[in-house]
N, C-alpha and C positions, 0 to 999 in steps of 0.2 A: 207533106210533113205537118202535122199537127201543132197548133201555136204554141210557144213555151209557158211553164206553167209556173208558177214557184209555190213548192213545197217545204215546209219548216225543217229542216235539218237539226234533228234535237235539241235540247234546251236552249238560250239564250244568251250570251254572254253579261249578265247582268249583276255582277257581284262581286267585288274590291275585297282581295283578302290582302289583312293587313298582318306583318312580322315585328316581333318586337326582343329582339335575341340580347339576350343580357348574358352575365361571366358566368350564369349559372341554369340559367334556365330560355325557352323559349317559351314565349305567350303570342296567343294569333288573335282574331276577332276577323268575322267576315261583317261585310256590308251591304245594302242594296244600294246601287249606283243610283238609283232616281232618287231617295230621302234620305240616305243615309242610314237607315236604321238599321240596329244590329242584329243579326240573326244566328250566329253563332259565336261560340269564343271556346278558346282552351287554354292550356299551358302542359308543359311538359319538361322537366329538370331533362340536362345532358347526361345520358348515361357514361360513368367512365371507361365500362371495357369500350362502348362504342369510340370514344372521344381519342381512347389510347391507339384503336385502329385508326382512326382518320375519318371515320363516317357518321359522328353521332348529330350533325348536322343536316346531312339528308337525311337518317332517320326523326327527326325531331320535323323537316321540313313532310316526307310522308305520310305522317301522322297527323299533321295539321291539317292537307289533303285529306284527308280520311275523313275528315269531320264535314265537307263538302261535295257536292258537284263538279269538279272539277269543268267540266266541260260548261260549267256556268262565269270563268272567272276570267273577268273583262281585262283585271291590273292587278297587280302586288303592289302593295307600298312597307318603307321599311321604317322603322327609327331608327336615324343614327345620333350617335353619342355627339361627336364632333367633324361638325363641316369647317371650321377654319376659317380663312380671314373670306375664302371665297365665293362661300355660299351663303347667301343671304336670306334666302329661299329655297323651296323645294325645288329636285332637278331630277328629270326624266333619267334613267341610268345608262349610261354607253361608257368606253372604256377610258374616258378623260374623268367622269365622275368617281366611275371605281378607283382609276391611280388616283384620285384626290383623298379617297376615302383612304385607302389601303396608306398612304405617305403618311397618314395620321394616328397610324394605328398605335405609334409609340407611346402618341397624348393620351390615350383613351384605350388602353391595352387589355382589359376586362368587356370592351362592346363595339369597337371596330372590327377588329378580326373576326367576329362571331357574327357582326350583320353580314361581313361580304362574304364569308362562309355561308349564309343562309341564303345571299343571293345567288352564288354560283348553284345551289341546291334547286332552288326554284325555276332558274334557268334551264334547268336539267329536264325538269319532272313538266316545265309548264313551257316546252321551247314556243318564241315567239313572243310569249305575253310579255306585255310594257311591264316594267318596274318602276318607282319611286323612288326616292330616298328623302327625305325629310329630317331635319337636322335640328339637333334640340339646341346647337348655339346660334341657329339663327334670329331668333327673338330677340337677343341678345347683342344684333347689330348695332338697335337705336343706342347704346351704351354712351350718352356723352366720354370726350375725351379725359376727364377728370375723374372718370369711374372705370375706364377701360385702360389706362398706363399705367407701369407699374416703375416705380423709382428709381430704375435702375441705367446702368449706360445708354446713351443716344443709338448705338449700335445695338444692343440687344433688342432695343425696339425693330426701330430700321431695317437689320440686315437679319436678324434671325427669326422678328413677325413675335417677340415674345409679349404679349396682351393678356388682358383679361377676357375670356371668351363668354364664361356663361355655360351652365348646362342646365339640365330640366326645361329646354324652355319650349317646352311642345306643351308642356304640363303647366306651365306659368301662363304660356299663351290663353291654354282654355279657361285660364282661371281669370285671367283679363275679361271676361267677356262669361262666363259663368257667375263670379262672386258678383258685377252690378244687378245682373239678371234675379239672384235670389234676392238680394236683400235692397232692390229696385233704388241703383243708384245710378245717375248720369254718370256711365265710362268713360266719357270727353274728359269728366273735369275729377273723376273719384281718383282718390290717392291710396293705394292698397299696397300693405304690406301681405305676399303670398307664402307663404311656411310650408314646403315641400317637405314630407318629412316621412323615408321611410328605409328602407336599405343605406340608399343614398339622399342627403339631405342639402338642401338650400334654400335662402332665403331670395326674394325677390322684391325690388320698388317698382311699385306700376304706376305711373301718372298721365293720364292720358290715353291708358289704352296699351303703352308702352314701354317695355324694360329701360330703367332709368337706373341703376345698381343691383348688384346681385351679388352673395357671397361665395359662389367657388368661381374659378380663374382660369388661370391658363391651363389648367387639367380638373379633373374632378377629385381632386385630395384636397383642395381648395377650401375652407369655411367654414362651417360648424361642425364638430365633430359626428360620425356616423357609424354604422354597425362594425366594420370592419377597418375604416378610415380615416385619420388624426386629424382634419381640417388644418385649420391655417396655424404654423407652428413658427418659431426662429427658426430659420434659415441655420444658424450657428450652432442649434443640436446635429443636425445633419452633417456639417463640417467636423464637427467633435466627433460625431462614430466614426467617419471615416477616415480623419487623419490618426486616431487612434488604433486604426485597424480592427475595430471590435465587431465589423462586418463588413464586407465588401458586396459593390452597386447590386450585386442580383439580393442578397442578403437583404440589406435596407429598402430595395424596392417591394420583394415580401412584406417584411414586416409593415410598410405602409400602406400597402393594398390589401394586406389580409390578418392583418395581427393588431391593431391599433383601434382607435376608436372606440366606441363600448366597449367593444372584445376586451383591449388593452387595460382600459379603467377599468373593469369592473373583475378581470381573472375570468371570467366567469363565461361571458356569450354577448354576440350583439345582438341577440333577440332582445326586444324590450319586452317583450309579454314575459318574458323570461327573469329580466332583472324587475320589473315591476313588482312581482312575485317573490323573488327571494329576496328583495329590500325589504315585504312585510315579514320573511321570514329573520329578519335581523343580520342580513348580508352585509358588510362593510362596500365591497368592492361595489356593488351596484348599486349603493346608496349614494358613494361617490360617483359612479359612473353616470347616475339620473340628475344628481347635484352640475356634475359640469355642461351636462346638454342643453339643460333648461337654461342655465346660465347662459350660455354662450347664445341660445337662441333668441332669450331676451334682449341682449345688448343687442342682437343685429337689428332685432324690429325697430327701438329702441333709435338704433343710428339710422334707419334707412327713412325712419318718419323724421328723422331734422334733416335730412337731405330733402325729403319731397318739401318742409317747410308746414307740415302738419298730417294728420291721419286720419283716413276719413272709415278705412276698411281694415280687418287682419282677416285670413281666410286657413285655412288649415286644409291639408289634402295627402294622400302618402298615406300609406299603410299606419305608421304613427300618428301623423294628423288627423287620421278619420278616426281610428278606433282607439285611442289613449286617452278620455276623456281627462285622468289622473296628470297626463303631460300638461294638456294643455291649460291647468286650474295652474300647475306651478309654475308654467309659464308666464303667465298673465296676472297670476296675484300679484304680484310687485310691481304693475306699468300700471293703476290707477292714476298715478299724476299725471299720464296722456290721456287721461279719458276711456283707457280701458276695464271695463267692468264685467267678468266674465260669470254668465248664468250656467249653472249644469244643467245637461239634455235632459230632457221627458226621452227613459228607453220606451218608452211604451208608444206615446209620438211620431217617434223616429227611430228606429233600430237601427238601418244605417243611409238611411235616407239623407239627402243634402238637407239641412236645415242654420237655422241663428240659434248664434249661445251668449246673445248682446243682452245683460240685464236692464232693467226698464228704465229708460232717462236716461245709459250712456250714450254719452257724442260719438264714440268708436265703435262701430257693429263687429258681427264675429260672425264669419260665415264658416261653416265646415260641409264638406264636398269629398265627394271621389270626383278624385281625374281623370278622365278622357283620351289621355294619349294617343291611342288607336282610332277616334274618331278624328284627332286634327291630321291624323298622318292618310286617313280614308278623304277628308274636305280636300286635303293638298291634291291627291290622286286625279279627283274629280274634276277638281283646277286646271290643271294640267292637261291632260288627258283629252281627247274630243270623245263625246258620250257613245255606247256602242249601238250598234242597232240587230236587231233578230238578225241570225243568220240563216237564207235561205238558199236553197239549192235551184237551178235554171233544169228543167226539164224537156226534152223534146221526144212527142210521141210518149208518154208515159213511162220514158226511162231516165232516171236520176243519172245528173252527170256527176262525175268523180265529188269526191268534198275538197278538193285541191283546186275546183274551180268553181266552187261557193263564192255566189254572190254576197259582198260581206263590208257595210263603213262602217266597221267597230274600228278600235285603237290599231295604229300600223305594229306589221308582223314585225319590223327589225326597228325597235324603239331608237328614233335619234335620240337628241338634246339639246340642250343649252344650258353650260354650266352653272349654276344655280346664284352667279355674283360674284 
């Protein structure tokens, strides 16, 4: 018998696709497991006749396949909306993580349901490979206790977990650590206010590295207001519709997950590129509608830099924050008394390049960024995960043994865990 050989058994396992399934759409991005870097990306809206069959989830997960090597892909990792009081951290997926994800689906009813739909999908299509889950209220743990209760009974605390959680904060995270990077400030000791601003919008206090305040809560209708979403309201409008009967719970949970926000202010649409445009065409509703965003996004910067005790950063990111130059001049024209002084971009410069919009001699910089999402949800992957190695096949005599008994210490085939906190 001739010595055994080892031969390459097709491509390698070396590349982390990342999922990021939202109420309306899925977005992927692959990665290379040794640096990171990205090598592919798409997106793909839910089709409705699929979504009304039951399947527009694995077609949406097929499709993102399609854009790869399949037989290259070491991990999946996911975003999810909300991990809750117990994940602090990213967590390997098994079926204690999933019942955590899926118990939550109530809080977060537009991006729970649709992640574990995508993972059941992956699961299908990639049996064996590890998954992720990556949680955007985890950042959101350091939340001292003073930014994280909410007024209300001892019990509703206590016994029903009702807090402020935090979301975006995979997007907040990179921008901890992106915003000192651009505009070369010590993260230990910088004070940034982050301005997430795009579909869904929130503001963020970083000191230190760390979520210290943030404006949505214990669900994501929480804050500023957003494309389709009222932000933080009286509690007592809510009680008024409904002891008046003028809508009943499925009713009002519509209306505030898909009718409010821009939409509602303005008649019109929660596209800002949209209301942008027809406030220059002399639109009332989206003149109000730009009138209360900017507003309300002001005051939060506004409060979250007397929380940190001064301001040293503003950063903008989000579909709105990168490409609304117009927002962000209304934003900011009014907060010179902090020190902010906002300069308009060179498009020529920067088209949409990360760059500063800090005019010369303010004490408050101004960073503007695209967010990363899918890169902190591919670091976490990486984290986690032990790194994979080529897979090669055991030979004797010149004949390949089965691929079921490839030699192989990439990621194990049935991904334990550890609940993520």
């Amino acid at each position: 018998m001739s010595p055994a050989a080892e031969v390459p058994m097709g491509p390698a396992p070396t590349e982390i696709l990342v999922c990021n399934a939202g109420s309306s759409s899925l977005k992927w991005a692959v990665f290379r497991w040794s640096d990171l870097a990205q090598t592919g990306s798409g997106s793909l809206c839910w089709d409705p006749a699929a979504r009304a069959r039951g399947d527009a989830h694995g077609r949406a997960v097929t499709a993102a396949l399609g854009d790869m090597d399949i037989r290259r892909t070491a991990a999946v990792g996911h975003r999810v909306v909300h991990g809750g009081v117990r994940h602090a951290e990213a967590a390997v997926l098994d079926p204690v993580v999933c019942q955590d994800i899926a118990d939550l689906a109530d809080l977060a009813p537009l991006h729970n349901p649709a992640a574990l739909q995508v993972m059941e999908a992956v699961a299908a299509a990639l049996p064996g490979t590890p998954q992720v889950a990556a949680f955007d209220t985890a950042f959101h743990h350091t939340l001292p206790p003073g930014a994280s209760a909410y007024p209300l009974p001892g019990a509703w605390r206590r016994d029903w977990g009702i807090a402020r959680f935090g979301f975006h904060g995979l997007s907040h995270a990179y921008a901890a650590r992106r915003i000192p990077e651009l505009l070369g400030l010590d993260p230990a000791t910088a004070r940034i206010v982050n301005c997430h601003l795009g579909s869904g919008c929130s503001l963020c206090a970083i000191a230190g590295g760390c979520s210290r305040d943030t404006t949505m809560g214990f669900t994501p209708l929480d804050g500023i207001p957003m494309a389709t979403r009222p932000g933080a309201l009286d509690p007592g409008i809510l009680l008024h519709v409904l002891e008046r009967g003028l809508l009943d719970l499925p009713g009002l949970r519509q209306a505030l997950e898909e009718e409010s926000g821009l939409r509602g202010l303005s008649g019109l649409s929660g596209d800002m590129r949209e209301l942008l445009q027809a406030r220059e065409r002399g639109h009332p509703g989206a003149a109000l509608a730009l009138t209360v965003f900017t507003r309300r996004v002001r005051q939060g910067i506004a409060a979250m830099a007397t929380e940190m005790g001064g301001l040293d950063a503003i950063g903008f990111t989000g579909g709105i924050g990168t490409h609304a130059p117009a927002v962000r001049r209304e934003v900011l024209a009014p907060l010179g008394w902090l020190g902010i002084r906002w300069r308009a971009p060179d498009s020529a410069a920067h088209p949409s390049t990360d760059h500063e919009e800090t005019a010369p001699g303010a004490p408050v910089r101004i960073a503007v960024f695209a967010t990363r999402e899918e890169w902190m949800v591919a670091q976490a992957v990486r984290a986690l995960l032990p790194a994979p190695r080529a897979e090669v096949v055991r030979t004797e005599g010149g004949r390949a043994a089965s691929p079921g008994n490839a030699v192989t210490d990439g990621p194990p085939a049935a991904a334990g865990g550890r609940p993520g906190g």
